[in-house]
N, C-alpha and C positions, 0 to 999 in steps of 0.2 A: 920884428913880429908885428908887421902891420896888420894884421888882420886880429889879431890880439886887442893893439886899439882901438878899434873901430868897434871889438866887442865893448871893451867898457864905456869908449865914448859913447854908448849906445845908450847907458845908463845914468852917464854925469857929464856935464859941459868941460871935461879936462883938455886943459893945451897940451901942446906937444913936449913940454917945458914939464909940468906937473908928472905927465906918464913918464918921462925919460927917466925922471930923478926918483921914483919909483921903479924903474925895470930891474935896476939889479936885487929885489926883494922877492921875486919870481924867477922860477925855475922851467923851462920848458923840454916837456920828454913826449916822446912818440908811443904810441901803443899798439902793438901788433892786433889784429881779430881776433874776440876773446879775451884777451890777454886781463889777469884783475888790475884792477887801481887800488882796490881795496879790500879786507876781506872780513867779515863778519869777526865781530874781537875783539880786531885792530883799535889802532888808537889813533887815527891820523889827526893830525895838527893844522895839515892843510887843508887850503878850498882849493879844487880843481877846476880850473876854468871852461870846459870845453870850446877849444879854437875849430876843428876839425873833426868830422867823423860824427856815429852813432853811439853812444853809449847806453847803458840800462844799472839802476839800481834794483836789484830782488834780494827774497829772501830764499832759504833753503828749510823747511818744514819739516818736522819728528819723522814723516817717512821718507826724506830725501828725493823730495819735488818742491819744485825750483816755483815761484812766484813773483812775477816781475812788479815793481813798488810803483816805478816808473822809468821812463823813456829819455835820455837829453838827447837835445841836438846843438849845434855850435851857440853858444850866447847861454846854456846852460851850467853846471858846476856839478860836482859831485864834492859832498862833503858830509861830515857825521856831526849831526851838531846836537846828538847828547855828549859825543866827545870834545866838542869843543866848550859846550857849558857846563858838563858837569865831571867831566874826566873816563865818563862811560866807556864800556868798548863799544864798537858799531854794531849794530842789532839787524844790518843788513850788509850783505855784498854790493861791490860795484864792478861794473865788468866795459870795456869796451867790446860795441859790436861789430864794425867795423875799425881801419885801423883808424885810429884815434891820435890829436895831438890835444897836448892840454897845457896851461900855463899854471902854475900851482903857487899859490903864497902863504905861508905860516899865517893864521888866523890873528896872532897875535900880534904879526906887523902891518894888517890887516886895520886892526883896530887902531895901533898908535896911529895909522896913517890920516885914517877918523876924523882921532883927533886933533891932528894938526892942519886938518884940510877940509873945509868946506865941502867941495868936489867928494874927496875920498868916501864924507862921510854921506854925501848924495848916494854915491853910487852904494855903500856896505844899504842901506835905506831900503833901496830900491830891489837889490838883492835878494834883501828878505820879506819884501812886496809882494815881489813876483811869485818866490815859493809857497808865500800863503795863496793868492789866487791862483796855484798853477793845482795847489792841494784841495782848494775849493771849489776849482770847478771838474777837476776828479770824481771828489765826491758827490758833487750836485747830478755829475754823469751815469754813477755805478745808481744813485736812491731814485734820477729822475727818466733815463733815456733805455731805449730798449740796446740792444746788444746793436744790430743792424745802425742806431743814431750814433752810436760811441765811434763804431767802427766809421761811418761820414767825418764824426767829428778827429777821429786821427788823422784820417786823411788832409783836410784843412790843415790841421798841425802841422800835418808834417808831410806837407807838399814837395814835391821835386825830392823827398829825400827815404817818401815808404817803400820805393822799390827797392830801395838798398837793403832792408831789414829782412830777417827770415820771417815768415809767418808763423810760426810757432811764437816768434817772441811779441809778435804784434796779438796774437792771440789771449796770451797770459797774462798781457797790459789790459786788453779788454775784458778779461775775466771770464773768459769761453772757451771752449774745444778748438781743438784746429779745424774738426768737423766742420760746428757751427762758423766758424770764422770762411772754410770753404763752402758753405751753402749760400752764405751773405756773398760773397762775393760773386757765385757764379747768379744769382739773381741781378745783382747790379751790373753782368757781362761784362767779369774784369776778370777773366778764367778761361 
């Protein structure tokens, strides 16, 4: 799973020596379009790495419309982490959007690994770095940017890889109509 490493090397200065002797502590499965990872309840134990593909975490709302939380792309994870700190069920769905590959490891070997490794404990660090600023600058986007700047700034995000997404779900991440999301768009002459 080279490309696996290169995810976390991404994150911590691991030799090839450190990642080996960690690989059998991850599981790696494929995900059809759509297919869940996870599902509102649930209890997963795991972080799931995203190697491969689109994913999305949403919720599902009292009148059963669908609300997307956020967006991964490779280098991202899908994980519940009131279930992992507090025993909670997940308070959200996770879905691949495309087909999806993901490398998954029990949170709690996760952690031993932590603590026996410098590196290890860089990269869980860095992990949960990322998903505070990835939530912070979310929210700076929905209280600070009009619909039209969100939608630039996914782009940026998620360069070489928005074509792949339906619009409908790039919509629900931006917090707009598909309308609205095809009005932006055919002004920006991408329609």
């Amino acid at each position: 799973m080279d490309k696996h490493f290169e995810i976390v090397r991404n994150l911590a200065p691991f030799s090839e020596k450190e990642w080996e002797s960690a690989l059998p502590l991850f599981s790696f499965k494929n995900y059809a379009a759509n297919e869940m990872i996870f599902s509102a309840a649930d209890k997963p134990l795991q972080i799931h790495f995203l190697i491969e593909g689109i994913g999305r975490y949403f919720y599902i709302d009292i009148e059963g419309r669908e609300r997307n939380k956020s967006l991964v792309k490779p280098g991202g994870a899908f994980a519940s982490i009131s279930t992992l700190v507090s025993g909670e069920g997940s308070p959200f769905f996770t879905q691949a959007i495309t087909a999806c590959c993901t490398g998954a490891i029990a949170y709690s070997d996760l952690i031993k690994l932590s603590e026996q490794n410098n590196n290890w404990a860089t990269f869980l660090r860095r992990v949960y770095e990322n998903l505070a600023l990835k939530k912070e600058r979310r929210e700076a986007g929905f209280l600070l940017l009009s619909a039209r700047q969100r939608y630039e700034e996914f782009l940026r995000d998620f360069e070489g890889q928005s074509e792949r997404l339906p619009l409908k779900h790039v919509a629900m991440y931006l917090g707009i109509t598909d309308v609205s999301l095809s009005r932006i768009r055919k002004e920006m002459g991408l329609t």
